[in-house]
C-alpha positions in Angstrom: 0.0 0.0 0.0 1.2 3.3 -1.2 0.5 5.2 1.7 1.8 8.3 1.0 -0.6 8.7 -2.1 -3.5 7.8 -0.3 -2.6 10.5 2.1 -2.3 13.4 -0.6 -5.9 12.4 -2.0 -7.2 11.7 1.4 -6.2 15.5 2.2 -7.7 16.7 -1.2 -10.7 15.1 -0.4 -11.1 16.2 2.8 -10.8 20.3 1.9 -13.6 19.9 -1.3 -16.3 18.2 1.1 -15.0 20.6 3.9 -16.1 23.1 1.7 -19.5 21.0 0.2 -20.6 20.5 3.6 -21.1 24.2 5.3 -23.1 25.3 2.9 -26.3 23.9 3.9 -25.6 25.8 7.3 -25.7 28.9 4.9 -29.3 27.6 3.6 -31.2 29.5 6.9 -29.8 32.9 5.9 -30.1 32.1 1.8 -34.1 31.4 2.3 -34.1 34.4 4.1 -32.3 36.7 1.8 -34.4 35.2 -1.0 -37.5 34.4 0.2 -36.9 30.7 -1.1 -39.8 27.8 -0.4 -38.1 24.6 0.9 -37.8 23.1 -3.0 -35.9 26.6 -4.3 -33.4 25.1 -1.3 -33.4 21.6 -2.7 -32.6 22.8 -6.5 -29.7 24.7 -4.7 -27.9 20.9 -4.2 -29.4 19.8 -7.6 -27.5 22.6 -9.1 -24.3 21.2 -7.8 -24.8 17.4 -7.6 -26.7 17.2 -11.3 -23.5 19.2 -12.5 -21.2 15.9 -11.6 -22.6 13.7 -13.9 -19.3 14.6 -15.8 -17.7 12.5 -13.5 -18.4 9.3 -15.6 -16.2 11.4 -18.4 -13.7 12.2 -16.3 -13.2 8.6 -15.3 -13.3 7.4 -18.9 -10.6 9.7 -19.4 -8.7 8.9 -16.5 -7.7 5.4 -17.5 -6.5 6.5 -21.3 -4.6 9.8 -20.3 -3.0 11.5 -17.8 -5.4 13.8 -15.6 -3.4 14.6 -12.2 -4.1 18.5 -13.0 -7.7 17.5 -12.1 -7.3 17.2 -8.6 -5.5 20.9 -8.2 -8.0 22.0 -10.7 -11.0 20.9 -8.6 -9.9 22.2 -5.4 -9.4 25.5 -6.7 -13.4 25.8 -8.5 -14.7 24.5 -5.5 -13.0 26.9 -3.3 -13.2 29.6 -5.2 -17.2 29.3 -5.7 -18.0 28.3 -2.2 -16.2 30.9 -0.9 -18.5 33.9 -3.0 -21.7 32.1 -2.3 -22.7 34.8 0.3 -21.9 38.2 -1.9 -24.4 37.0 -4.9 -26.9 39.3 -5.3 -29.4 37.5 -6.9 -30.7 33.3 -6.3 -29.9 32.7 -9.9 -26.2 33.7 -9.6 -26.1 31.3 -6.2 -27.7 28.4 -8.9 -24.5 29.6 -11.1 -21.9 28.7 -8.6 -23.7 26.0 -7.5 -22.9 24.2 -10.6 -19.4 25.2 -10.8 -19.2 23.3 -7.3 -20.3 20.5 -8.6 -17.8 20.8 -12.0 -14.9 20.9 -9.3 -15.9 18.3 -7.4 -16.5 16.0 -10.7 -13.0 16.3 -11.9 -11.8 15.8 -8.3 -13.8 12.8 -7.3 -12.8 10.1 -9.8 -9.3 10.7 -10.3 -8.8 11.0 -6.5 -11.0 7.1 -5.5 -9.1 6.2 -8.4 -5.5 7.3 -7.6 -6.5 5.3 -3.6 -7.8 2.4 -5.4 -4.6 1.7 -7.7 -2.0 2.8 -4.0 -4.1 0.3 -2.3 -2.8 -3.1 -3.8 -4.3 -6.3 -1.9 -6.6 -3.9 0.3 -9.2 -2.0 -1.5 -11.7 -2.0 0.6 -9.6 -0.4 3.6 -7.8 1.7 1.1 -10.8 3.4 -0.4 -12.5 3.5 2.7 -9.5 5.7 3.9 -10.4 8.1 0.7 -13.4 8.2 2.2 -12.7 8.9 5.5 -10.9 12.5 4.2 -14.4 13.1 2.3 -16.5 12.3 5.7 -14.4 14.1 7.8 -14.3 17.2 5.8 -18.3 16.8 5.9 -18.0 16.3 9.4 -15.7 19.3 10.2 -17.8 21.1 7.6 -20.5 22.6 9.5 -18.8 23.6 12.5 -17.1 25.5 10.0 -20.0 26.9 8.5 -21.4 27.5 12.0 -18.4 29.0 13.1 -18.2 31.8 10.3 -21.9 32.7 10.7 -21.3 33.3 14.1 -18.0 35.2 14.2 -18.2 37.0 11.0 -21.4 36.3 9.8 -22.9 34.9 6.7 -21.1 37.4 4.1 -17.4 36.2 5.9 -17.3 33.2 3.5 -15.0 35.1 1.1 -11.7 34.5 3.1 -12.2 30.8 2.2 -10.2 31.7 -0.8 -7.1 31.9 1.7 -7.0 28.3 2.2 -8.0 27.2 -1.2 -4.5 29.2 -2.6 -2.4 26.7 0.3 -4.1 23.3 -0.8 -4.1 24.2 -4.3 0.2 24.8 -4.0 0.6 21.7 -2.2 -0.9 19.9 -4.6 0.6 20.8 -7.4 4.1 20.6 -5.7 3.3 16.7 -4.7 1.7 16.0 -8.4 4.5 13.3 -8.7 2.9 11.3 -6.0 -0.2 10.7 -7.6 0.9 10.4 -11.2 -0.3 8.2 -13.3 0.5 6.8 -17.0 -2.4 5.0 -18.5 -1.9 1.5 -20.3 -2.1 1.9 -24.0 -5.9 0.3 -24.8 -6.6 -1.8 -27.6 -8.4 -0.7 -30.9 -11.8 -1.1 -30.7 -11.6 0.0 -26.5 -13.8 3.0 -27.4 -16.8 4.1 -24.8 -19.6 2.8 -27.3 -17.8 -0.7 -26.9 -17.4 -0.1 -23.2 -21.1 0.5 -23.0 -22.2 -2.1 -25.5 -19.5 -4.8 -23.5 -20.8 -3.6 -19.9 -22.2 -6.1 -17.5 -25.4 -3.9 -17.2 -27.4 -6.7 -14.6 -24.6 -5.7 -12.3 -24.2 -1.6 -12.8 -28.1 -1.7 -12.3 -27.9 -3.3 -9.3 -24.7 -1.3 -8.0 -26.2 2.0 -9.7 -29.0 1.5 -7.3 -27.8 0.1 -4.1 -25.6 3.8 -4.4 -28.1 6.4 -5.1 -30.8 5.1 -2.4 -28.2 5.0 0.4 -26.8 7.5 -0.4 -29.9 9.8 -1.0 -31.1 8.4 2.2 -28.0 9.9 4.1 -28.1 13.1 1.8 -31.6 14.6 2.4 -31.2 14.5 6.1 -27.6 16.1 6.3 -29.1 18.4 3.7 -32.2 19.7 5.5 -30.9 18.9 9.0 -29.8 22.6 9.9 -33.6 23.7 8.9 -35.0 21.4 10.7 -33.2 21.8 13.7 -33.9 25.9 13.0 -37.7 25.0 12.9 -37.8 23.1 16.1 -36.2 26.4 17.7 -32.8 25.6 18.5 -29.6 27.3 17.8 -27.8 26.9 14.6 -25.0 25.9 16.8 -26.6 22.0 17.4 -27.4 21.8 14.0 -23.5 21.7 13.1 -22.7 19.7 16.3 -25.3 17.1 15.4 -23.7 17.5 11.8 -20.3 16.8 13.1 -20.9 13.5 15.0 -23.1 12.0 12.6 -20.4 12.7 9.9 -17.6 11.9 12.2 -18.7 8.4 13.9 -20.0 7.8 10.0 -16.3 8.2 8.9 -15.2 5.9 11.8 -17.7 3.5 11.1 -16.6 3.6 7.2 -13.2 2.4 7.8 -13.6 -0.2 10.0 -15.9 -1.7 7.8 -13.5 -1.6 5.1 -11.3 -3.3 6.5 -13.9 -5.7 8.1 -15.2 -5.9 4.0 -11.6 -6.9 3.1 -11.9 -10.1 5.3 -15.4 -11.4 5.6 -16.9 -9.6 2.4 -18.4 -6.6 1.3 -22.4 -7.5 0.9 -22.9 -8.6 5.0 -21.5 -5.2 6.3 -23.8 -3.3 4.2 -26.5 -5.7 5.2 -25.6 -5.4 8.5 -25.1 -1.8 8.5 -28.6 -1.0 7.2 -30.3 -3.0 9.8 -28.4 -1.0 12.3 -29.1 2.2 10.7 -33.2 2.6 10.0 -34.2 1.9 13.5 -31.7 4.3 15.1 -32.9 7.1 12.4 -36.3 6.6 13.1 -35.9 7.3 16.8 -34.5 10.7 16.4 -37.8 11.4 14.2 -40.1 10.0 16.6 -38.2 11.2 20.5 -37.4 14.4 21.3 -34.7 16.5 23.1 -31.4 14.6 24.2 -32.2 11.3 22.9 -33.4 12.2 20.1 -29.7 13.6 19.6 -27.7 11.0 20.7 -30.1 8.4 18.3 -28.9 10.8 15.6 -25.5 10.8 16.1 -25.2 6.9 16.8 -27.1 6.2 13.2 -24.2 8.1 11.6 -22.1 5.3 12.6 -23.8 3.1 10.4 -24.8 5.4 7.6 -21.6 5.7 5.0 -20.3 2.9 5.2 -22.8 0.7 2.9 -22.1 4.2 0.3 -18.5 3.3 0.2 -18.9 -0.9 -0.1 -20.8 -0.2 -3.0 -18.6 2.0 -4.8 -15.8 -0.4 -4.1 -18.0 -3.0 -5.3 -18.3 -1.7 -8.7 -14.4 -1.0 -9.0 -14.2 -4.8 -8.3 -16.7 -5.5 -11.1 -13.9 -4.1 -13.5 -10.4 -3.5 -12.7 -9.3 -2.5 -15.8 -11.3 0.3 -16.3 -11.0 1.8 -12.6 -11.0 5.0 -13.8 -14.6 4.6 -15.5 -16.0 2.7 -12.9 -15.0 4.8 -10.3 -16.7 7.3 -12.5 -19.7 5.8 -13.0 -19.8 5.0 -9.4 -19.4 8.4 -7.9 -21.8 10.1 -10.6 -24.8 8.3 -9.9 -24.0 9.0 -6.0 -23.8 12.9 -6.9 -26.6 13.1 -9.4 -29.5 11.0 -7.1 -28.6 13.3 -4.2 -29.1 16.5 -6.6 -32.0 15.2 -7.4 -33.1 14.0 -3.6 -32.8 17.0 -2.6 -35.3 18.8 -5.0 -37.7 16.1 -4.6 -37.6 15.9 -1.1 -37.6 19.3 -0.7 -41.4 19.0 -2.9 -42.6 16.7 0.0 -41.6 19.3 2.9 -43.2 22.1 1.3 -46.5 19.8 0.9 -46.5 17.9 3.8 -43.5 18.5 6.1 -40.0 18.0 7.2 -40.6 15.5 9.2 -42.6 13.3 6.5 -39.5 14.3 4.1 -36.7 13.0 6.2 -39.0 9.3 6.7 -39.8 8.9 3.9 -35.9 9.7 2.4 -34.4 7.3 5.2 -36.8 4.6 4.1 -34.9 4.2 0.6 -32.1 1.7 2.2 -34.3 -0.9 2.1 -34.3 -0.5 -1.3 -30.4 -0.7 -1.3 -30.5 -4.0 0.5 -33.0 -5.5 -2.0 -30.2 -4.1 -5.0 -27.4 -5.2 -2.7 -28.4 -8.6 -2.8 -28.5 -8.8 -6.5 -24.9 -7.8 -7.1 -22.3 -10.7 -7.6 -19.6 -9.8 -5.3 -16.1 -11.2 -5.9 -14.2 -12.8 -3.2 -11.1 -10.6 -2.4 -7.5 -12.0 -2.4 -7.5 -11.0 1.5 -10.4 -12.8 2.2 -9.4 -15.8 0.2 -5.9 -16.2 2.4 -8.0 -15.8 5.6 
């Protein structure tokens, strides 16, 4: 295992969802400032997720030609637009930067799981799941960060995000060599159209939708969460702790089953982590005060992990073609939340928060019927065990 590699992406990683993550603490003061209904909020996300369908381009790419200058490039979009979220003027400029978000984050995404796939050698599942952990603890810091500014400097401080952005950006660039890669040479004939005609579509259906219902399950509470939390009359202060441990004990929870995956298999820690996860996330809905909280924060633990085992699944499905899978992976993730997010928002404004975040946390059972369909391959860890 290359670690060193895995450490530059896992740092990249964790700086673009760092910045992803505090905006929907910025949502309160956006519907506000433009009088927006709860689905205006949700088409905010859409904007940005929808705009990483790319990424399936971007990992095509990645395994014929040489795309390190994607990962400095996508830091530097996402922090740049992030960071002049609060000085728009007008909701259709904050729609505007929302989908340059999502562009950086696209070229970002695929070339960085890829890069930790390919350092990882025998252990994928623990190496990717490390790559993740930089992405889940960025969302984790994320909204204390967000909470932080708003209360120190308030919502138009966002702007001196571009400080950082300018540091990450250098060390990137500076440490290209560690993550450079040379394509193989691909045989005539190794076009996309014969990718797609060739592809084991059974299996990407079943992966394609085991991803976007966990994942949209996940996404639509950590979206609406601060409003939520706004709406039952607390300070925008929990929101971001609550934020922070789900996120955080979700990234702890990630790795360990990684590397549990790598030994006993991917599809029973999803299975198991599922059946954890709806009971806990249905308390918080249903109690109130303290436990409520605590319910939250211990669902977290269970929440990302199945998201991760799933992308790593579909890498498995095709090793050579990491770069497209990892692609294809990650860009129906992005997209389905975009989407969640506008549709969910629909069902708040029409019925209410409360009946959105149910009935969005009740999609995992529809990953563990699509779970069950995928033919998982045995890894070489699991197979010397």
């Amino acid at each position: 295992m290359k670690k060193k590699t895995i450490a530059i992406v896992f740092a990249g990683h964790m700086f673009i969802d760092l910045y992803i993550s505090l905006l929907p603490m910025l949502y309160p003061y956006f519907e506000q400032k433009f009088n927006l209904s709860y689905k205006q909020i949700g088409l905010l996300s859409t904007m940005l997720f929808c705009a990483s369908v790319i990424q399936i381009g971007v990992g095509y790419l990645s395994d014929r030609i040489r795309t390190e200058w994607m990962l400095p490039f996508g830091i530097i979009l996402v922090g740049i637009s992030t960071s002049l979220t609060s000085i728009f003027p007008a909701y259709w400029l904050l729609l505007i930067s929302m989908v340059f978000i999502g562009i950086g984050s696209a070229t970002y995404h695929p070339r960085g799981m890829m890069a930790a796939y390919l350092a990882s050698s025998g252990r994928k599942g623990f190496g990717v799941s490390i790559w993740s952990l930089g992405g889940n603890l960025g969302y984790s810091i994320g909204p204390l960060a967000g909470a932080l500014i708003l209360v120190t400097l308030g919502a138009r401080g966002t702007p001196y995000l571009i400080i950082p952005v300018i540091l990450i950006a250098a060390f990137f660039i500076i440490l290209r060599k560690e993550y450079y890669y040379i394509p193989k040479p691909k045989k005539t004939g190794e076009g996309m159209l014969s990718k797609i005609k060739s592809a084991p579509w059974g299996q990407l259906i079943s992966i394609g939708i085991a991803i976007s219902t966990v994942s949209m399950a996940c996404h639509v509470v950590t979206s609406f969460l601060p409003l939520y939390i706004d709406k039952l009359g607390y300070h925008v202060g929990i929101s971001g702790i609550l934020l922070t441990a789900y996120i955080g004990l979700g990234s702890l929870g990630s790795v360990i089953a990684g590397w549990l995956s790598d030994r006993i298999g991917r599809k029973p820690i999803i299975f198991i982590c599922i059946a954890l996860y709806i009971p806990l996330i249905l308390g918080f809905l249903f109690l109130a005060g303290i436990k409520s909280f605590i319910l939250f924060a211990a669902a977290g633990f269970f929440a990302l992990a199945p998201q991760t085992l799933t992308q790593v699944m579909a890498q498995d499905l095709s090793p050579s073609n990491i770069g497209l899978m990892s692609g294809f992976s990650l860009g129906v993730t992005f997209v389905m939340n975009g989407l969640s997010t506008f549709i969910f928002g629909a069902v708040a404004d029409a019925f209410s928060l409360k009946i959105s975040f149910l009935s969005a946390s009740l999609l995992v059972i529809i990953s563990v019927i699509a779970t069950a369909f995928i033919k998982e391959k045995k890894t070489a860890l699991a197979r010397s065990i």
